[in-house]
Residue, then its C-alpha position, 0 to 999 in steps of 0.5 A: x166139173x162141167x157136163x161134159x167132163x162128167x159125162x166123159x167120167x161116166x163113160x169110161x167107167x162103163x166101158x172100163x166095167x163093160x169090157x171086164x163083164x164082156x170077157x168074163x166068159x170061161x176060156x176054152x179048156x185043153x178037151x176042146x179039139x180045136x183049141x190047139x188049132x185056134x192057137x196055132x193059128x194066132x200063133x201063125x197069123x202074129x208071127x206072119x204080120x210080126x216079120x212082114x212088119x219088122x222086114x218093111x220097118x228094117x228095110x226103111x230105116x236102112x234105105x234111109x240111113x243109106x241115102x242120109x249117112x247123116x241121119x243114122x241116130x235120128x233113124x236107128x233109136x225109132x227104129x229099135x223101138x218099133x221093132x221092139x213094139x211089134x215084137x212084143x205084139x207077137x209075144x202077147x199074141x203067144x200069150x194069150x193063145x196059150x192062155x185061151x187053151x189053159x195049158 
């Protein structure tokens, strides 16, 4: 194994423990006043940029299968699956805002 394979392995334990220990911290519970705040907002904030997303990716790929008929199953499958990927963006961002107040 070179050097720099083995300083790479190195590095990425670190930053695999490193991460773990950073967010070891106890979460907020549900006393804390603004935690419900604090979750509604991500909430808001994920689901604002989820739509603005999904409305600039529809619009796209329906600009562009109306200028290329042609086109449509070259379009419509990325397209599904970037609208999946920003929907799961926003269910994560459901789920770790209930998680942080320990509903």
């Amino acid at each position: 194994m070179s050097f720099r394979k083995a300083l790479l392995v190195v590095f990425s334990v670190v930053m695999t423990l490193g991460a773990t220990l950073a967010f070891a911290q106890e979460g907020a519970t549900a006393a804390d006043p603004y935690a419900s705040l604090a979750a509604a907002l991500a909430i808001g904030v994920a689901a604002f940029g989820g739509a603005i997303g999904q409305g600039k990716t529809a619009a796209s790929a329906l600009e562009g299968i109306a200028r290329n008929p042609a086109a449509q199953a070259k379009i419509f499958v990325p397209m599904i699956i970037g609208l999946a990927l920003i929907e799961s963006l926003v269910l994560y961002a459901f789920v770790i805002a209930f998680v942080k107040i320990k509903i």
